[in-house]
C-alpha positions as CSV (number, residue, x, y, z in Angstrom):
1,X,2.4,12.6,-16.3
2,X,2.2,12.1,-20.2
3,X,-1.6,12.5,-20.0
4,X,-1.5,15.5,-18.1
5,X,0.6,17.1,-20.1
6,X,3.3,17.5,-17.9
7,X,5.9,14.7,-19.7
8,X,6.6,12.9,-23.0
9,X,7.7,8.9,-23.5
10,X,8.6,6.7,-26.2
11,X,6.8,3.2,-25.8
12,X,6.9,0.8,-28.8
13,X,3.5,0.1,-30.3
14,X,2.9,-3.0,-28.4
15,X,1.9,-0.7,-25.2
16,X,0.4,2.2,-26.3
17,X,-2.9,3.2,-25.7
18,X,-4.6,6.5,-26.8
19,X,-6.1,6.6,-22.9
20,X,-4.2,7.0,-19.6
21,X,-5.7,5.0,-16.7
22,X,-7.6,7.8,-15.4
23,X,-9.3,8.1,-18.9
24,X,-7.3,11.4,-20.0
25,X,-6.3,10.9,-23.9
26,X,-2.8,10.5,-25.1
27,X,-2.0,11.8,-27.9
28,X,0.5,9.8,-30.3
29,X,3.2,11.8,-32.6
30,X,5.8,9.9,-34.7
31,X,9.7,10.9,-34.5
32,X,11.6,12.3,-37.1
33,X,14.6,10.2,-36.3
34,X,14.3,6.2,-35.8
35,X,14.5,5.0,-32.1
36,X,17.3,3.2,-31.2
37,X,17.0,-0.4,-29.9
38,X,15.9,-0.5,-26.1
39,X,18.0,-3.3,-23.8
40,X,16.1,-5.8,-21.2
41,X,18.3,-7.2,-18.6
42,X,17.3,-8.9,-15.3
43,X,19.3,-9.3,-12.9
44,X,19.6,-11.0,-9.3
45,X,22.1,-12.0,-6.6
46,X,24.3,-15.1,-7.1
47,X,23.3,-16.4,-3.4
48,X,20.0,-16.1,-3.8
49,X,18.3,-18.7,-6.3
50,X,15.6,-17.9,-8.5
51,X,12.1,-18.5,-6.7
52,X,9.3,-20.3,-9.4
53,X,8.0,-16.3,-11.1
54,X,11.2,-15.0,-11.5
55,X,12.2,-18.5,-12.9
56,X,9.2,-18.0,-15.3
57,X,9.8,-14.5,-16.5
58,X,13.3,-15.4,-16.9
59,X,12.7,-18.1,-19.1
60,X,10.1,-16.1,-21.1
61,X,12.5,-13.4,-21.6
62,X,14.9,-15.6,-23.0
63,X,12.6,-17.3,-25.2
64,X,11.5,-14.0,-26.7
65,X,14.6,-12.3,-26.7
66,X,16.3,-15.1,-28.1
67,X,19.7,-15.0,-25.8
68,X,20.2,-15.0,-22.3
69,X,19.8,-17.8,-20.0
């Protein structure tokens, strides 16, 4: 929708591209005020253990998020 002109985002420099996926270009601006901080959580139901990729991502989110468990 960004690409097309029909929306706007905020994505931290770590995933922005100046190109959508169906090649369009996306243009970058920079905001006058700061962004606030952006939360991750991951959640899942207490009777239902964690299966080997969500044990993975969990434990990589925690590594670099630094908290958690």
């Amino acid at each position: 929708m960004v690409a097309a002109g029909m929306g706007v985002t905020i994505l931290s420099d770590m995933v922005y591209r100046p190109w959508s996926l169906e090649g369009q270009r996306i243009e970058q601006r920079v905001t006058v005020e700061p962004v606030p901080s952006m939360d991750v959580g991951l959640t899942w139901a207490r009777h239902r253990p964690l299966v080997g990729p969500a044990q993975v991502f969990r434990a990589f989110l925690s590594l670099i998020l630094g908290s958690g468990g």
